[in-house]
N, C-alpha and C positions, 0 to 999 in steps of 0.2 A: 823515418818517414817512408811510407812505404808508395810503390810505384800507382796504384787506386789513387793517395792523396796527392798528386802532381800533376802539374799540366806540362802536356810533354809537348805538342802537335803544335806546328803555326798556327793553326787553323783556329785553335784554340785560344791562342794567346791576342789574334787577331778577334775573335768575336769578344773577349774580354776588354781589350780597347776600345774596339768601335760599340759595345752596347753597354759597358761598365761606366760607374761614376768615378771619381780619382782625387785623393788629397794627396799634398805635397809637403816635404821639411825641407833644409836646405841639399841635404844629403837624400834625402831617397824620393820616390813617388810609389803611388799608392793606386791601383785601379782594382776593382771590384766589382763583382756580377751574382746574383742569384744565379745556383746551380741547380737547385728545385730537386737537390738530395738532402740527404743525412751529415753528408760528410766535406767537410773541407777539402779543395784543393788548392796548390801553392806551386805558384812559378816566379824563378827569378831572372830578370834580366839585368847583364851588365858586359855595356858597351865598349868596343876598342878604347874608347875614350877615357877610360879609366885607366887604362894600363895594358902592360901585356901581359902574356894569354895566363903567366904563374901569377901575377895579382889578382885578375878578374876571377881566377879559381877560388883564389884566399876568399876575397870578397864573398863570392855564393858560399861557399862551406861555413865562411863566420854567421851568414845570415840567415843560412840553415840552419844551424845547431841553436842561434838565437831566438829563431822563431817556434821550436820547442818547447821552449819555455813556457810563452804565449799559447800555444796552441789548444790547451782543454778553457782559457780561457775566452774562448772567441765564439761568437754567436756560428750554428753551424746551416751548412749549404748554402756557402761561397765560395766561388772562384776568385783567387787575391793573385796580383801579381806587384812584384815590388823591381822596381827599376831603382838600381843602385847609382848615383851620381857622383864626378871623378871625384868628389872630397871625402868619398865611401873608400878609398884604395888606404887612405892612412886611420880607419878605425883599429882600436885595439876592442877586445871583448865590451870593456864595459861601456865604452861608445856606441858599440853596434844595437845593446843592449837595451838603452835609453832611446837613442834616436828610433828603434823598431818600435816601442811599445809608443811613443808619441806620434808613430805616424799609423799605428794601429788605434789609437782612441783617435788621431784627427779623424780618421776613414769609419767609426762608429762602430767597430768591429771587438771591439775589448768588452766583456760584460761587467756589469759593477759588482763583482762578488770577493768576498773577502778572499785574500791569497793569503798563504801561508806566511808570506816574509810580514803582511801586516800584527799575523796573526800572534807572531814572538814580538813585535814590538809594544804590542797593547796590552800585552797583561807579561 
């Protein structure tokens, strides 16, 4: 993920709360905004409240590399920001995995296109 697709700046992160819509899972939150580009960007927030400062790192790096995955399948020119909540400190990969892609179809964000893991299990 390159430095283009990331919201770096407060300012940013604030205009994506206060003008963005937001769904929720037990574990994450979900806020999003039309960016009226091309291209996705993605920021993560996770609070003291998770943990200290080596967890709350785990936490973004897992949820980075997760959202990866997702990422060619997602409708494009949004601003996503995913707030990790403290029951996000004890995910392992395939937690992170599941809870991300269900809180990117809550948020409307996932497109209905066949993926490849569908695609080995149907034929």
């Amino acid at each position: 993920m390159n430095k283009a697709g990331r919201i770096r700046k407060n300012s940013e992160y604030r205009n994506v709360f206060h003008y963005g819509t937001s769904a929720a899972t037990r574990s994450l939150v979900l806020y999003k905004m039309n960016n009226h580009t091309e291209v996705n960007r993605i920021g993560f927030v996770v609070s003291k409240k998770v943990g200290n400062a080596v967890t709350r790192n785990r936490v973004k790096r897992l949820l980075r590399e997760v959202f990866r995955i997702y990422a060619d399948d997602m409708q494009t020119g949004k601003d996503v920001v995913i707030i990790a909540r403290p029951q996000a400190a004890t995910f392992n990969y395939l937690q992170a995995a599941t809870e991300l892609k269900r809180i990117l179809q809550r948020g409307g964000l996932l497109l209905m296109r066949d993926s490849l893991h569908n695609k080995k299990t149907k034929g």
